[in-house]
C-alpha positions in Angstrom: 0.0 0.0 0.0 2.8 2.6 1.0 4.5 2.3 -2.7 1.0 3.5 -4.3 1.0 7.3 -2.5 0.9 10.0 -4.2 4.5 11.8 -4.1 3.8 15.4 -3.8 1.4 15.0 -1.0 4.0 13.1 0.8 6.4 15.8 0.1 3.9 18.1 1.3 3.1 16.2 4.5 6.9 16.3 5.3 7.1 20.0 4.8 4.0 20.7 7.3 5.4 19.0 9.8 8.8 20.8 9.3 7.4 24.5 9.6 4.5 23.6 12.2 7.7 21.8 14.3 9.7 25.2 13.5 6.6 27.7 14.5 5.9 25.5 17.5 9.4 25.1 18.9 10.2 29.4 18.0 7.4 30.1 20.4 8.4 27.1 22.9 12.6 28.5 22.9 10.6 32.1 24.2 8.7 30.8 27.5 11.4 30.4 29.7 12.1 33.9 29.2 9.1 35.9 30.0 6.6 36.8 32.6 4.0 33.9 34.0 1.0 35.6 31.7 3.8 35.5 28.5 4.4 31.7 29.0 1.2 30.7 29.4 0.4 32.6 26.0 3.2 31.1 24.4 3.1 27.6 25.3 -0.7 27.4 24.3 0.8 28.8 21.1 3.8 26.7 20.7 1.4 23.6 21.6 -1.3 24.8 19.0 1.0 25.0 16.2 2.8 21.5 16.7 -0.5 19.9 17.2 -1.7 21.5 13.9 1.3 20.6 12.1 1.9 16.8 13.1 -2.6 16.6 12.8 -2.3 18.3 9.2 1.1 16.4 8.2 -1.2 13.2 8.9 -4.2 14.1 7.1 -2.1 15.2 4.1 -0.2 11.7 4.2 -4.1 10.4 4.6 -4.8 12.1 1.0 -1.8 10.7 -0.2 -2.5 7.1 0.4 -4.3 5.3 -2.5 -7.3 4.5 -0.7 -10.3 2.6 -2.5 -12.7 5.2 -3.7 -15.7 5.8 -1.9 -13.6 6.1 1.3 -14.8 8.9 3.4 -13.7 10.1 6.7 -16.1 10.2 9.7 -16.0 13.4 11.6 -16.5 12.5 15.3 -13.3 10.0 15.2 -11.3 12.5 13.0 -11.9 15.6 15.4 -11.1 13.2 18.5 -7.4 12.6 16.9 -6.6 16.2 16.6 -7.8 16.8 20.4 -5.9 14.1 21.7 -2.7 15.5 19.8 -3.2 18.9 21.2 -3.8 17.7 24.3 -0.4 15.6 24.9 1.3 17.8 23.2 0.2 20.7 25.3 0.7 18.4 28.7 4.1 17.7 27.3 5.2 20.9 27.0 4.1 22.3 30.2 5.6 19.5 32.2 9.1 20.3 30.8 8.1 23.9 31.4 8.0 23.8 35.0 11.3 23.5 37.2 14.3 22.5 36.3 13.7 19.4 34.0 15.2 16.2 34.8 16.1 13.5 32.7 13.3 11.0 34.1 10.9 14.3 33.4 11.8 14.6 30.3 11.8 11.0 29.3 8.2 10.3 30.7 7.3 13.3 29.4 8.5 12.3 25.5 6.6 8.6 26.0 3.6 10.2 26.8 3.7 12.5 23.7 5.2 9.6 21.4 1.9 7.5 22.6 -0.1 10.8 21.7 0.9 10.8 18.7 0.5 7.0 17.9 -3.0 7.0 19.4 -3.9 10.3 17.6 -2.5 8.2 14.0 -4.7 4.8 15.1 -7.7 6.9 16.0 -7.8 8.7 12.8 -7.4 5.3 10.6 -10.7 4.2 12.8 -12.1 7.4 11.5 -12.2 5.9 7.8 -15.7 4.6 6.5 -16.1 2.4 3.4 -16.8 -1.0 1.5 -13.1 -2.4 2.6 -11.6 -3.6 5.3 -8.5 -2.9 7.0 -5.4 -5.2 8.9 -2.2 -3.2 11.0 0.6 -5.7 11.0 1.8 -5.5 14.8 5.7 -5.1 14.0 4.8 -2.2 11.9 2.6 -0.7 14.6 5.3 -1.3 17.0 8.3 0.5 15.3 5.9 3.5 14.2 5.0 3.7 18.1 9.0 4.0 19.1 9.6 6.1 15.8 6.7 8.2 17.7 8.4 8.7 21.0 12.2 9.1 19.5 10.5 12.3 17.8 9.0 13.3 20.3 12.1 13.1 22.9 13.9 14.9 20.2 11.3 17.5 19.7 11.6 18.4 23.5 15.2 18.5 24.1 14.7 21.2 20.8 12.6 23.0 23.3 15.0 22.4 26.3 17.8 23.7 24.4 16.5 27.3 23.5 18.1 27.0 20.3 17.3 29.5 17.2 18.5 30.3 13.6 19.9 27.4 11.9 20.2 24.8 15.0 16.3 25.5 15.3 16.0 25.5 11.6 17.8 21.8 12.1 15.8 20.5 15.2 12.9 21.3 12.8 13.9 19.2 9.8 14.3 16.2 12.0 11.0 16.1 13.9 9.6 16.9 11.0 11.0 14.0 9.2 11.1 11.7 12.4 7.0 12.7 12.6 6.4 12.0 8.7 8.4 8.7 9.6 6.3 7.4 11.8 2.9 7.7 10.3 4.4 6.4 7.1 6.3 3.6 8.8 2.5 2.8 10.3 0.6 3.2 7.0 3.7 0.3 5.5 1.5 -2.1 8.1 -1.9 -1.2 6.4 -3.9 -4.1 4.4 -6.7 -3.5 2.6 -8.9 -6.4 2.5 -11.5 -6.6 -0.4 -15.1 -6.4 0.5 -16.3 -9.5 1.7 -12.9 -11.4 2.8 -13.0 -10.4 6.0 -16.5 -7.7 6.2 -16.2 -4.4 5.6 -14.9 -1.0 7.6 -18.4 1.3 6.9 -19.3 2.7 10.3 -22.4 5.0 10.9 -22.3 8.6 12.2 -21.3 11.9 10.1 -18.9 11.7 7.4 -17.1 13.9 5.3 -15.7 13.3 2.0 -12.0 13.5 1.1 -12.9 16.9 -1.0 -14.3 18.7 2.4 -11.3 17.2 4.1 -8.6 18.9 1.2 -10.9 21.8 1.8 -10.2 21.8 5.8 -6.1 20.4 5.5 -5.4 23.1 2.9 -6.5 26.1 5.5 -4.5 24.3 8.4 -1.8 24.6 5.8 -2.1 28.1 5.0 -2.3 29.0 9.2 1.0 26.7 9.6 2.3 28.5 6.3 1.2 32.3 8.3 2.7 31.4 11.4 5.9 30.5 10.0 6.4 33.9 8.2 5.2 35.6 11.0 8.0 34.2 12.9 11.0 34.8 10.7 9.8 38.7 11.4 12.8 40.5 12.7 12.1 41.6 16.7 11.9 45.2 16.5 13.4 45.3 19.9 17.1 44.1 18.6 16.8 47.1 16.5 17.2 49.6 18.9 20.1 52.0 18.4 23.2 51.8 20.9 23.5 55.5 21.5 21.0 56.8 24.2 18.3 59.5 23.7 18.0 62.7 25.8 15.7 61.9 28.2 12.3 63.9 28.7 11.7 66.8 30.7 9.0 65.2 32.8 8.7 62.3 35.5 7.1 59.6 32.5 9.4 57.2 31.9 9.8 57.0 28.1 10.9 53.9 25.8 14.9 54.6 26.0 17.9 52.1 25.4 20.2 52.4 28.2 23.9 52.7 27.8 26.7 53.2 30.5 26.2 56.8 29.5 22.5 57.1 30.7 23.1 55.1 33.8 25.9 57.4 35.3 24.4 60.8 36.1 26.4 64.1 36.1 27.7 65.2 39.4 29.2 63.6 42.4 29.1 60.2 42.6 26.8 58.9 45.1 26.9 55.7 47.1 24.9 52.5 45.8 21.3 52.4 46.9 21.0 49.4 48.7 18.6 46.3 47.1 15.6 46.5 49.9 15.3 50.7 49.4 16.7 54.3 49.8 17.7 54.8 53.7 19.1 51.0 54.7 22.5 50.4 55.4 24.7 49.0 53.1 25.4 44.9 53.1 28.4 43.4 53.4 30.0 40.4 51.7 27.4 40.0 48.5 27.5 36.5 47.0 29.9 35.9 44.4 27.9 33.2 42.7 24.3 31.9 43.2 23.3 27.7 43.0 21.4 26.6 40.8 19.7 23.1 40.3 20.6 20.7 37.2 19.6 17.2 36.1 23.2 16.4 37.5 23.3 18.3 40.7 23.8 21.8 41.6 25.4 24.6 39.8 27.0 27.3 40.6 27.0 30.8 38.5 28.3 34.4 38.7 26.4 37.1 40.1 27.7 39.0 36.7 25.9 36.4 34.7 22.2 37.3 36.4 19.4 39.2 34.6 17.1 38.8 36.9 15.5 36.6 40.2 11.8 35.7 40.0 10.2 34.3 43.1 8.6 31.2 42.3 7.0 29.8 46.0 9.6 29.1 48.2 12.5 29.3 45.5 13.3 31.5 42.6 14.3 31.1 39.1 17.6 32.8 38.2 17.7 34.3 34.6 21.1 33.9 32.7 20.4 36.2 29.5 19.5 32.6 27.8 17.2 30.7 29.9 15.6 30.5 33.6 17.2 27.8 36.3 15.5 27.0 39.4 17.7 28.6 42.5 16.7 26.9 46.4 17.1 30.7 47.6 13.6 32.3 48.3 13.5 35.8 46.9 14.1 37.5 50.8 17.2 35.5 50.6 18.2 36.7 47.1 17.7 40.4 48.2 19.9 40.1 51.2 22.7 38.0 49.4 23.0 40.0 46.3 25.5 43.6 45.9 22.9 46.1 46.2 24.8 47.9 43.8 23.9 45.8 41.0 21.0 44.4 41.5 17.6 46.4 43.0 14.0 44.8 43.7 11.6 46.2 41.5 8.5 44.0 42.0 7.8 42.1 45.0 8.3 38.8 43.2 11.3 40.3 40.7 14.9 42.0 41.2 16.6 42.4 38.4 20.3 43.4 37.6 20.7 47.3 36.9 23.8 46.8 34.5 22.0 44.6 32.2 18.7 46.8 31.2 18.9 47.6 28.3 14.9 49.2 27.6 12.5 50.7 30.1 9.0 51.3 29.2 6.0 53.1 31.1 3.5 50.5 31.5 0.3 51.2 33.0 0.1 52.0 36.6 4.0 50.7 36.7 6.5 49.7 33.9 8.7 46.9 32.4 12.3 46.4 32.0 13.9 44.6 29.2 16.8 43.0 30.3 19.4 42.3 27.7 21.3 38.6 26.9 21.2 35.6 23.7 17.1 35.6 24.6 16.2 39.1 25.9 13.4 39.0 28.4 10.9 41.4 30.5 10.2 42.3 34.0 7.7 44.3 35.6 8.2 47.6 38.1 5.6 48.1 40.6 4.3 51.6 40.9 5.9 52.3 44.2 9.3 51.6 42.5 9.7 53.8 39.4 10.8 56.4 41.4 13.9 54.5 42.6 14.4 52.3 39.1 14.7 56.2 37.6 16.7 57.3 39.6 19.1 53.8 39.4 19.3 54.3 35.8 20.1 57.9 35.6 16.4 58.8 34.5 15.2 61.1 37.3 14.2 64.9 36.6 17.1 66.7 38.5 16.2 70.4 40.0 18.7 73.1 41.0 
């Protein structure tokens, strides 16, 4: 059966799954650096567009199989396969999301995705209705179910890894080809029996015809197709020139890059405002380096290296400029151990380190800091600390 399909639909198959792996894993490499709303936003979108693409890639291959004519595809079955691949692909993503992943995480994590994906594939072959019926041969099955899970462990060490350009371009091609793989490997198992060997595969309920299904597959298509472009748009925010603006003549804070320039104010030098507020006495001894937990153990990296602390319960999650790592300080802890002047609290669940903002931004009652690094992320200021953040970065309205 697998020699008879059509080769530009499986060409086309392959390239869905490419680009919706791509647009899934470009919004995945983002959530580990921004804000808890941002995440959830962009792992619902990372876990939309894989879904889509490895649901589309499957129904294209399903067109390109030479199946007897009169097949049709029953819609309750077919619409059931495309939420059980959002679903484990969504679960799988948030479980890695969370934490510091470890290897058993990520493992269990990649089996129950693989058998998503293999369930998805079996529940959408149920889903065919016609005067035939159909045989899997059980070694088949098997390989396409641990094809299945190697592309999906490989799809989220991608998203572990944070990569972009042309290692994200590369993680892309693979699932996408690993994906393709397995649902090809699975239809190489497919018999058709002719009516009356062995009864027939017609099932009642609602059906669509392969014509409606083209009609449904080639708009997933096009959304995959707009989601990819829409991602290869240059961020705006890289753009921004080096040199620093002159800063308005009013308390607002304004959209400003800032340079060594901005953040050291005419006049005398004064001494570092301390992390908790203006008025507290300066700390001795700041930590040098701040632990942070691995699959292996615990790390151990430079204060100079930190964007920013987030307070996550009873721990934090320390911000390197490329990804967030789970540290067993609590954010009180972080404020007291950390030089005061480098690093301020700006939120009560966010310091951040004053040398590495590069963009500030008046934000509703408050205001967000970029901080700069390989994945640049934000942070917000609470309203009662603008007035110390400007002042920090060199942004306050002096008087006489």
């Amino acid at each position: 059966m697998f020699e008879g399909h059509d080769p530009y639909l499986v060409a086309l198959s392959v390239v869905i799954a490419i680009l919706g792996g791509y647009t899934g894993f470009g919004l995945a490499a983002r959530i580990r650096g921004t804000p808890d709303a941002g995440h959830r936003l962009l792992l619902a979108g990372a876990a939309c567009f894989l879904a889509v693409g490895i649901w589309t890639m499957h129904f294209v291959g399903m067109l390109a199989a030479p199946l007897p004519a009169g097949t049709a595809y029953l819609v309750l079955p077919t619409i059931v396969s495309f939420l059980i691949c959002a679903l484990v692909v969504g679960v799988s993503l948030f479980f890695v999301s969370i934490g510091e992943p470890s290897m058993p995480r990520v493992v269990s994590s990649a089996v129950l995705l693989g058998l998503g994906i293999f369930t998805m594939h079996y529940v959408g072959m149920h889903g065919l209705s016609g005067d035939f019926a159909m045989t899997h041969a059980p070694g088949m099955a098997a390989l396409s179910l641990a094809i299945a899970i190697a592309a999906a462990y490989g799809g989220l060490r991608a998203f572990l890894a944070r990569h972009g350009g042309v290692q994200l371009a590369l993680s892309a091609v693979a699932f996408g080809i690993a994906v393709s793989g397995m649902h090809y490997t699975a239809m190489a198992g497919v018999q058709i029996v002719p009516p009356g060997a062995e009864g027939h595969h017609h099932m009642e309920g609602l059906a669509a015809s392969p014509q409606i299904l083209s009609l449904v597959v080639a708009l997933l298509c096009f959304v995959i197709a707009a989601g990819f472009l829409l991602s290869l748009v240059p961020d705006p925010r890289k753009k921004e020139p080096s040199a620093a603006r002159t800063p308005a003549p009013s308390d607002e804070i304004v959209d400003i890059p800032i340079t060594d320039a901005a953040m050291a104010p005419a006049g005398p030098k004064l001494r570092p405002t301390p992390l908790g507020g203006l008025g507290q006495p300066p700390r001795a001894a700041p930590a040098v380096k701040l632990p942070v937990e691995g699959a292996d153990g615990t790390h151990f990296i430079d204060a100079a290296e930190v964007r920013s602390v987030r307070a996550d319960a009873h721990y934090t999650r320390i911000h390197d400029g490329v990804r967030e790592r789970m540290c067993p300080w609590s954010i009180s802890e972080a404020e007291a151990l950390l030089d005061p002047g480098l690093f301020v609290r700006v939120h009560r669940s966010h310091i951040v380190a004053i040398p590495h903002v590069s963009l500030v931004r008046k934000e509703g009652d408050g205001a967000v800091i970029e901080l700069d690094g390989p994945s640049p992320h934000r942070v917000p200021v609470s309203r009662a600390k603008i007035a110390e953040v400007k002042a920090r970065l060199g942004l306050a309205r002096r008087t006489a």
